[in-house]
C-alpha positions as CSV (number, residue, x, y, z in Angstrom):
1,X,110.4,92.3,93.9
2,X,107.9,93.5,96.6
3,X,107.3,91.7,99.5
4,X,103.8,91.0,101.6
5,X,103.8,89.9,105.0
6,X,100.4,89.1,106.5
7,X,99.8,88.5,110.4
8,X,96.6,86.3,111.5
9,X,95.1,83.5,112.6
10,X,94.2,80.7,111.1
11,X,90.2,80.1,110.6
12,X,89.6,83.9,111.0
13,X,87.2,85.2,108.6
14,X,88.5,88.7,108.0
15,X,92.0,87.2,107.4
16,X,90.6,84.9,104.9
17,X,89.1,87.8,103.2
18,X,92.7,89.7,103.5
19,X,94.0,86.6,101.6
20,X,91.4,86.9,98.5
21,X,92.0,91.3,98.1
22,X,95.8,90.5,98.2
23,X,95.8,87.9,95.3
24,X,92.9,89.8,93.7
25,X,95.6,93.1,93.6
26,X,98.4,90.8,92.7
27,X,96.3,89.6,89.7
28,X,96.6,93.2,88.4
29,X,99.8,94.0,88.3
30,X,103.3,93.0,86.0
31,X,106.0,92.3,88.4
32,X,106.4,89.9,90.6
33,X,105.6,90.1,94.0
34,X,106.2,87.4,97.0
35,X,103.5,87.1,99.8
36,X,104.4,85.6,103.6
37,X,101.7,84.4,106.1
38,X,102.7,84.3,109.4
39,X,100.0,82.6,111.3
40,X,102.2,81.3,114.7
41,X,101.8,83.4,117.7
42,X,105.6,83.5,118.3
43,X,106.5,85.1,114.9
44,X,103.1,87.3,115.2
45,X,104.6,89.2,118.3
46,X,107.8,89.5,116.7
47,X,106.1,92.1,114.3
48,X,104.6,94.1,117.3
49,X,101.9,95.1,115.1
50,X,99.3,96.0,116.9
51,X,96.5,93.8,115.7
52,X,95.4,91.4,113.7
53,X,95.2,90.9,110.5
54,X,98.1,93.0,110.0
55,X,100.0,93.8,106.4
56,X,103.5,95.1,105.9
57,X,104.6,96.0,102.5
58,X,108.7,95.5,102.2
59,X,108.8,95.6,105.9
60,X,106.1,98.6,106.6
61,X,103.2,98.4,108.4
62,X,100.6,99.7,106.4
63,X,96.9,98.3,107.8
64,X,95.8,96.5,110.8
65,X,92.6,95.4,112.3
66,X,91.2,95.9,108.6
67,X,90.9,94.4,104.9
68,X,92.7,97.3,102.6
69,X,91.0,98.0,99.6
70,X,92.4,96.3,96.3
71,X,93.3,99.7,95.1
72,X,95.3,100.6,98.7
73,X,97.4,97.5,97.8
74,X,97.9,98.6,94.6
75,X,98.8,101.5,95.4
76,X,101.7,100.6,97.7
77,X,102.6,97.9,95.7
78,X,103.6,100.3,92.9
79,X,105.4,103.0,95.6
80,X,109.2,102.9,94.2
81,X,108.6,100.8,91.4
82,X,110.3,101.9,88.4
């Protein structure tokens, strides 16, 4: 199973948008895949991401301070899978 993390805030626009392309890329694919919002500050500066919204894919950073594409999700979604 891949795992999404997403870092933000709650009531932020751009991170409501974040939520929509993730389920939208979800919604393609046929394996499962588990996604974690962390919206508390404590937790946020545990990732030391850099920005917000911020995604990780299995524990990677892979975008912050922007939406990803549903195809860049996708994409890294599907990096390892067999």
């Amino acid at each position: 199973m891949k795992n999404i993390t997403l870092l933000g805030v709650e009531g932020c626009p751009t991170c409501a948008r974040l939520d929509q392309t993730v389920q939208a890329a979800i919604e393609t694919l046929d394996f499962p895949v588990a996604v974690e919002k962390i919206t508390e500050p404590e937790k946020i500066m545990e990732y030391n991401a850099g920005g917000l919204p911020a995604v990780f894919v299995n524990g990677r950073r892979k975008a912050v301070r922007r939406v990803p594409e549903v195809e860049e999700f996708v994409t890294w979604l599907k990096e390892d899978q067999a």
